[in-house]
C-alpha positions as CSV (number, residue, x, y, z in Angstrom):
1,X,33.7,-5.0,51.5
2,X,33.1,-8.8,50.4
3,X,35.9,-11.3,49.3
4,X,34.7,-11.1,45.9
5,X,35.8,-7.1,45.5
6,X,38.9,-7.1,47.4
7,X,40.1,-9.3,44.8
8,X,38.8,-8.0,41.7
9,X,40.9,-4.7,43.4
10,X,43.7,-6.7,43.6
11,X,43.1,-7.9,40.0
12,X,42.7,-4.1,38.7
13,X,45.7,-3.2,40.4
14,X,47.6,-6.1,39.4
15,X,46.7,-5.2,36.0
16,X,47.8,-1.7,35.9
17,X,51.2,-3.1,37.5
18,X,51.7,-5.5,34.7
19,X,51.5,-2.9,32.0
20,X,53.9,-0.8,33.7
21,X,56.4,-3.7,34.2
22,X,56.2,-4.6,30.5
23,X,56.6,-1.0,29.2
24,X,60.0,-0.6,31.8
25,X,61.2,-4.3,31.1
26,X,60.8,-4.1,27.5
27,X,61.2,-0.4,26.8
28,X,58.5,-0.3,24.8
29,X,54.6,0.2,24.2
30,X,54.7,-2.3,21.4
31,X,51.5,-4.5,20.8
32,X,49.4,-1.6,23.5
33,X,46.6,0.3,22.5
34,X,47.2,4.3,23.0
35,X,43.8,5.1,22.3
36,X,42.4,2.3,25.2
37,X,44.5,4.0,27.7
38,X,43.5,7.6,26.8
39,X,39.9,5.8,27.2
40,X,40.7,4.8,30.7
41,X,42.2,7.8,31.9
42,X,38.8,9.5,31.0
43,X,37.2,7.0,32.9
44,X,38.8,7.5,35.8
45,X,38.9,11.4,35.9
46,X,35.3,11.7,34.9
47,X,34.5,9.0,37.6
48,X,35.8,10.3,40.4
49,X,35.0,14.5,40.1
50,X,34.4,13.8,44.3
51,X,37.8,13.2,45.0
52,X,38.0,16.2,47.3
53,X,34.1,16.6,48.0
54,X,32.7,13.4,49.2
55,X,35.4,11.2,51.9
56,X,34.2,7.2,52.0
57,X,36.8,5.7,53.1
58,X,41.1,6.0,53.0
59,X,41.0,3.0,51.1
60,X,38.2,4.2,48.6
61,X,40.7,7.6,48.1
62,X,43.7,5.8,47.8
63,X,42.1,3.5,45.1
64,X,40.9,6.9,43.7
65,X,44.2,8.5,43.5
66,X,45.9,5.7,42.2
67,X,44.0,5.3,39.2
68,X,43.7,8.4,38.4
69,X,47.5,8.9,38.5
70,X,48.8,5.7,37.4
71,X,46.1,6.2,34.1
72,X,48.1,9.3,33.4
73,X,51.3,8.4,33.6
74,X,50.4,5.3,31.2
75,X,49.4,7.9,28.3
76,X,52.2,9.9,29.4
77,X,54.7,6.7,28.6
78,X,52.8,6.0,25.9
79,X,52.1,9.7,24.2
80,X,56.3,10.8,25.4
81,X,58.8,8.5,27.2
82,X,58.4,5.2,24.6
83,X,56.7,7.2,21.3
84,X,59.1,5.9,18.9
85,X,57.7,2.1,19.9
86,X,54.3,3.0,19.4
87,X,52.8,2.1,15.8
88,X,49.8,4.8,15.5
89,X,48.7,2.1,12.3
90,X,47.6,-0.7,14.2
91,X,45.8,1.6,16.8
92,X,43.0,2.4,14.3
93,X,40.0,2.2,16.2
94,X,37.6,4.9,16.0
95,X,37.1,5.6,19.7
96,X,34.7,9.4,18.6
97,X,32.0,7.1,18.5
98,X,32.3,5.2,21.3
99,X,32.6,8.5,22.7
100,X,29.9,9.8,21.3
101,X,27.5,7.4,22.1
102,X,28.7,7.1,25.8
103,X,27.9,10.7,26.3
104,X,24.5,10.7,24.8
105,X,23.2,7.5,26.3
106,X,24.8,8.9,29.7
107,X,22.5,12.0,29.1
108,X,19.5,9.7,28.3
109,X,20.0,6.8,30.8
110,X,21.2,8.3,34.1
111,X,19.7,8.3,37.8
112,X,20.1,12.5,38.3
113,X,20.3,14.8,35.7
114,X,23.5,16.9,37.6
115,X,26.7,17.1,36.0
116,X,28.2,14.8,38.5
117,X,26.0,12.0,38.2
118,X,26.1,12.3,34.2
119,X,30.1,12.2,34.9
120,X,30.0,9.3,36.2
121,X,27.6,7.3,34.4
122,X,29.8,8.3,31.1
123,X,32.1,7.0,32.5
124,X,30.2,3.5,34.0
125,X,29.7,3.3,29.9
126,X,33.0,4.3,28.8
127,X,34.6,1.8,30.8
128,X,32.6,-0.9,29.2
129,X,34.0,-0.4,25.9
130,X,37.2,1.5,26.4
131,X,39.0,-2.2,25.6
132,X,37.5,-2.3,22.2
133,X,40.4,-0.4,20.8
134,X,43.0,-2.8,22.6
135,X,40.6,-5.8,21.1
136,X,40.6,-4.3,17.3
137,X,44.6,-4.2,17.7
138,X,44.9,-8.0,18.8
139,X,42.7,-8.8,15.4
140,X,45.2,-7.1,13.6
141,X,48.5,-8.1,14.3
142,X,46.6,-11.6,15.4
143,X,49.0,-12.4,18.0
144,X,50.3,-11.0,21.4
145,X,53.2,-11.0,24.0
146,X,52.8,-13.4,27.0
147,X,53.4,-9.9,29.2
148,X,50.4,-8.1,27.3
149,X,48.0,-11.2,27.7
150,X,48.9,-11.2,31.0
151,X,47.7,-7.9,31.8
152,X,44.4,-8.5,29.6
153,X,43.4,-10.9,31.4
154,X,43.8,-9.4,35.2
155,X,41.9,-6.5,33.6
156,X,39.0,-8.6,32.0
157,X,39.2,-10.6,35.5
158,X,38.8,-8.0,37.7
159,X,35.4,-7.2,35.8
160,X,33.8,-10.7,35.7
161,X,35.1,-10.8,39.7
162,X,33.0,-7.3,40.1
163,X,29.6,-9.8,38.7
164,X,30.6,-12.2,40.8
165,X,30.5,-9.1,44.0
166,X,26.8,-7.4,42.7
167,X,25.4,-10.9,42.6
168,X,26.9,-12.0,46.4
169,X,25.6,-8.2,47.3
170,X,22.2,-8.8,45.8
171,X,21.6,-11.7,47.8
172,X,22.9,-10.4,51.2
173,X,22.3,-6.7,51.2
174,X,19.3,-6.1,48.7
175,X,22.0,-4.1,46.1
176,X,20.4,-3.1,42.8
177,X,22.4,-0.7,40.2
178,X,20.8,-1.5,36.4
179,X,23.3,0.9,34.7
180,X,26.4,-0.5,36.6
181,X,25.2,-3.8,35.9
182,X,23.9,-4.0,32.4
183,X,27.6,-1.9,31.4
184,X,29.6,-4.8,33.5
185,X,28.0,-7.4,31.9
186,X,28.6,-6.0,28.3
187,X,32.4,-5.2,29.5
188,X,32.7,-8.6,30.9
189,X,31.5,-10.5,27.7
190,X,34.0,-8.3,25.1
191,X,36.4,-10.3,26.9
192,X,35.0,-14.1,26.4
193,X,37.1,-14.9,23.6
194,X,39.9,-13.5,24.6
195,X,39.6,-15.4,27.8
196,X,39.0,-18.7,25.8
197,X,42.4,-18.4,24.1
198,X,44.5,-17.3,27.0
199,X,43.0,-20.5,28.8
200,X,43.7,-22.9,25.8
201,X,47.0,-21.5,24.8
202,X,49.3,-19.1,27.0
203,X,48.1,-21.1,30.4
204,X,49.8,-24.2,28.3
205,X,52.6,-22.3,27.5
206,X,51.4,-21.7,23.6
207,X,51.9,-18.2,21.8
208,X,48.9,-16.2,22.0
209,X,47.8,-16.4,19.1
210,X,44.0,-16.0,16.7
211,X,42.6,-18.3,14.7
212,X,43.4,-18.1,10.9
């Protein structure tokens, strides 16, 4: 494992960690997108059907675990724990076609037609729009907690660090993936503006806010 990963890790962990904090700080789910989470979990459990099948490393199943777990137990705070802070009307994305189209291009566009490897390209795509939803809810309420940006920008970080990783691998060990690369690069750019205005404004201590 190169520098490059380790952090992005850190930066997907640290992510996950921030959202928790600001759901137990503030009590509340406010300003999160439900249906992004629900997104992830599916990433994660679709991702990782080799949990108990195929063993690379104990810090490969750990990571594994974790996600999987701590993905869960987001919806679960979000669908149970802090409903009553959760406004269903600003979470209107309509994630059954992102869906959709996941699934089919992961049956079109895949390296083995098994039900594991379709798994987990779904959910290479998935995760490269599951922030949509999270996105469409910024552009609606136009502004953001410092806590929430926070967390948006470890998770859109650890992605752009995971470019970073491919290139420095394609250089020193000959590492080609097309579908995890082309679906990084798409997930990387949804965050470009967002990154823009957390660099201009909350680094300076502004309110996140959008342009009028």
């Amino acid at each position: 494992m190169n520098l490059f990963r380790l952090v992005a890790d850190l930066m997907h962990l640290a992510s996950i960690f921030i959202l928790l904090l600001k759901m137990q700080k503030t009590r509340s789910v406010a300003g999160i997108s439900f249906k992004s989470q629900v997104l992830y979990a599916a990433v994660f459990l679709t991702r990782y059907t080799d949990l108990v099948t195929h063993f690379v490393s104990l810090y490969n199943t750990t990571m594994k675990i974790f996600f999987i777990a701590s993905s869960l137990y987001i919806v679960y705070l979000m669908k149970l724990k802090f409903k009553a802070t959760n406004d269903p009307r600003l979470d209107t994305f309509q994630v059954q076609y992102l869906v959709a189209g996941c699934l089919l291009l992961s049956l079109i566009a895949n390296y083995a037609f098994t039900l594991q490897e379709i798994l987990w390209t779904f959910s290479v795509y998935l995760e490269a729009v599951a922030i949509l939803p999270q996105l469409f809810m910024l552009t609606k309420t136009g502004e953001a907690e410092v806590i929430t940006t926070h967390y948006l920008f470890a998770l859109g970080g650890y992605r752009a660090l995971y470019l970073v990783n491919w290139i420095y691998r394609y250089y020193t060990e000959a590492y080609v993936d097309w579908i995890v690369w082309v679906a990084g690069t798409i997930q990387t750019g949804l965050y470009c503006d967002f990154f823009y205005i957390y660099f201009t404004k909350v680094l300076k201590g502004a309110k996140f806010e959008l342009p009028h």
